[in-house]
C-alpha positions in Angstrom: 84.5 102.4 67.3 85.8 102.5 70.9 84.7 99.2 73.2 84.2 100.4 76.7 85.8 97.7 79.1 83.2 97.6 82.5 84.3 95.8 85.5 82.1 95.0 89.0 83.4 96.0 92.4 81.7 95.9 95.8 79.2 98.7 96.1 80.3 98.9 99.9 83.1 96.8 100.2 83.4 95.0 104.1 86.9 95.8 104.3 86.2 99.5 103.5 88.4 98.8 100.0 91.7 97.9 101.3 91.8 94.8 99.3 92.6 93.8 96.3 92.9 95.4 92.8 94.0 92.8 90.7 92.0 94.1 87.5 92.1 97.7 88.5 95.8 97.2 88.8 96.4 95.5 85.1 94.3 97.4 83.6 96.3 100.6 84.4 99.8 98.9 83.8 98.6 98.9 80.2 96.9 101.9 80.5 93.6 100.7 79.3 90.8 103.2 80.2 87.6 101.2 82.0 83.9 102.1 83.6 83.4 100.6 87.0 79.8 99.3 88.2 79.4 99.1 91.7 77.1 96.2 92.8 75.7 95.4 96.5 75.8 92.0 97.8 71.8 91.3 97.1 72.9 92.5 93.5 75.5 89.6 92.8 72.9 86.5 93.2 70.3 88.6 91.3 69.5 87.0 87.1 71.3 90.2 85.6 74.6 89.6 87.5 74.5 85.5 87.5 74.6 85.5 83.6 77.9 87.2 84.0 79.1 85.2 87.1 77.7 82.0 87.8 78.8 81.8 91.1 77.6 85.0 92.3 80.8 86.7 93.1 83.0 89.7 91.9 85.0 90.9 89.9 83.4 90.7 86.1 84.9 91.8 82.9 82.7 93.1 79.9 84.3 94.1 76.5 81.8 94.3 73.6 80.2 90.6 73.4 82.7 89.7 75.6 81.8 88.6 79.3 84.8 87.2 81.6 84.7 85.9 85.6 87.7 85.0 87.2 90.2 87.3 88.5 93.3 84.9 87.0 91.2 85.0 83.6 90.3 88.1 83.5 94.0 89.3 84.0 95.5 86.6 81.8 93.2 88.1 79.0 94.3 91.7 79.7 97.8 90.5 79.5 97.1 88.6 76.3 95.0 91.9 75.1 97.4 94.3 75.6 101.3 95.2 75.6 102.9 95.5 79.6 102.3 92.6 81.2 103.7 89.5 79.2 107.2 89.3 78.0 107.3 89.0 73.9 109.8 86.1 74.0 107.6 82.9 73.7 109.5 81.0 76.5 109.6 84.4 79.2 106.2 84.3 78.3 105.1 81.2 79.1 107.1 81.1 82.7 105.4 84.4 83.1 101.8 82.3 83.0 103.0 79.6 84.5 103.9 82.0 88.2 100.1 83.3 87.2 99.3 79.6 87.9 101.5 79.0 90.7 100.0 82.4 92.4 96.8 81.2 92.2 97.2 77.4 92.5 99.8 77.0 94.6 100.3 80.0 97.0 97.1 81.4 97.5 95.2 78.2 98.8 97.3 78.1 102.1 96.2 81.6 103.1 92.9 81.1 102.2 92.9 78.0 104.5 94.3 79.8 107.1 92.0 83.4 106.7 89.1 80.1 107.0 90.3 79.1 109.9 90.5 82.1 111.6 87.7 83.9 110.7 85.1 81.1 110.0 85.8 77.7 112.2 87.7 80.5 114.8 85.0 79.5 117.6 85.9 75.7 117.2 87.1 73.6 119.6 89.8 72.0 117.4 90.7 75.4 116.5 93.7 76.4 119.0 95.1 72.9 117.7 94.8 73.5 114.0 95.8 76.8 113.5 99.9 75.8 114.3 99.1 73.5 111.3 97.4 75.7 108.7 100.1 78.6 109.6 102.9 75.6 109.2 101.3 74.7 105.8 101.2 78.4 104.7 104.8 79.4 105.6 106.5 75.9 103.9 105.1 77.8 100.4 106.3 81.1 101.7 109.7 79.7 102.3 110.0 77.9 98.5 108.9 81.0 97.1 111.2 82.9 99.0 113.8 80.6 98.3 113.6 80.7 94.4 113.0 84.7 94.4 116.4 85.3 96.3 117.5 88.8 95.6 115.8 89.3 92.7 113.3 92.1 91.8 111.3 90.0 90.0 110.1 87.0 89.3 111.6 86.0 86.0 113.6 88.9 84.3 111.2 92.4 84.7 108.1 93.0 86.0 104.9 90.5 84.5 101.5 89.5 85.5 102.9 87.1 87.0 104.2 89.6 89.8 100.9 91.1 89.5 99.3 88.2 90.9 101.7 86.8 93.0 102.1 90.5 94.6 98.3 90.3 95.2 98.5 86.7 96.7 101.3 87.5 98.9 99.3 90.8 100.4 96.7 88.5 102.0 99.5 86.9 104.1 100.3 90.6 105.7 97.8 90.4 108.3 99.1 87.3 109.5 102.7 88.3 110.4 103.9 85.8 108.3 105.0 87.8 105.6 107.5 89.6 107.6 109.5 86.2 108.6 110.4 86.3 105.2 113.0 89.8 104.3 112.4 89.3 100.3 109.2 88.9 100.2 108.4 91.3 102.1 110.1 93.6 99.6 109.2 92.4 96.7 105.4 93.4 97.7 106.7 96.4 98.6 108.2 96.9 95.3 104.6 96.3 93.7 102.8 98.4 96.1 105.4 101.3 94.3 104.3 100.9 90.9 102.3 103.4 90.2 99.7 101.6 88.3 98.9 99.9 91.2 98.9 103.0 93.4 96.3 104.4 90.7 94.0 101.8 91.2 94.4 101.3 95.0 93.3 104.9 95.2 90.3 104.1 93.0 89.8 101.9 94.9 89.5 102.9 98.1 87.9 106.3 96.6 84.8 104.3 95.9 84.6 103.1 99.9 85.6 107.0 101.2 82.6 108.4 103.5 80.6 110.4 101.8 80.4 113.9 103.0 
């Protein structure tokens, strides 16, 4: 007997779906088939969807008795799951979940901070000051990253979820300009945006967010 895999995405998404697809995207690097349920804002802090995410927020992951919130989880599990996305040498394996980490830990929070500042303390007094700072603290982790993936494709050896991640990390920094100070990194995003499994859930993606006619 088959077990559908169901994930939740925005019914109406507020950037019209040009965000991310971290779950879309490993699901189709391992070429697992899933069902998607679209659910509105009002949905997500309604009983039904709070049992699957406490914190009233997207994505979801549902697998037979299985129920998973997280995105880093979620894909870590996938990875786990299924063949694609995790090197089968124990060691390449484990550096491949450690950059899962780092992606989430380490590089993500300074873009966060600084998306924060601009779009929700942007009307601030202190903000003209500040934002020289959070930008600062954003591109030091840019320029370590950038430092340690030199001319490499990859991370560490081929493509892992750890470049699934990272790759998804390092697209919020676009907007900012940021990304572009740094040549390699730029590139490497680039090179993940070419995979097809990520263009196959991009497309999905956006599909869902297309005017209807």
């Amino acid at each position: 007997m088959t077990i559908t895999i169901t994930i939740t995405a925005f019914e109406h998404s507020p950037d019209g779906g040009k965000g991310l697809a971290r779950v879309r995207w490993a699901l189709e690097e391992v070429n697992q088939p899933y069902d998607v349920r679209l659910v509105s804002f009002k949905a997500m802090k309604e009983p039904a969807h709070l049992a699957l995410h406490p914190f009233g927020q997207i994505p979801t992951y549902e697998e037979g008795s299985l129920a998973l919130f997280e995105t880093g989880s979620i894909v870590f599990h996938i990875a786990q799951s299924h063949a694609g996305l995790l090197p089968t040498d124990a060691n390449a394996r484990a550096r491949a979940i450690t950059w899962m980490f780092a992606a989430v830990n380490t590089v993500e929070p300074p873009i966060l901070e600084l998306a924060n500042a601009k779009l929700v303390e942007g009307d601030k007094p202190w903000t003209k000051e500040r934002m020289p700072l959070v930008a600062d603290r954003a591109r030091v982790r840019l320029k370590q990253l950038s430092t340690r993936l030199g001319s490499a494709d990859w991370l560490d050896g081929g493509f892992s979820a750890g470049d699934l991640i990272m790759v998804s990390v390092l697209l919020r920094f676009r907007s900012s300009g940021l990304l572009d100070e740094f040549p390699n990194l730029a590139a490497y995003v680039a090179r993940g945006e070419a995979r097809p499994a990520y263009k196959r859930a991009f497309a999905a993606q956006l599909a869902v967010n297309a005017p209807k006619a």
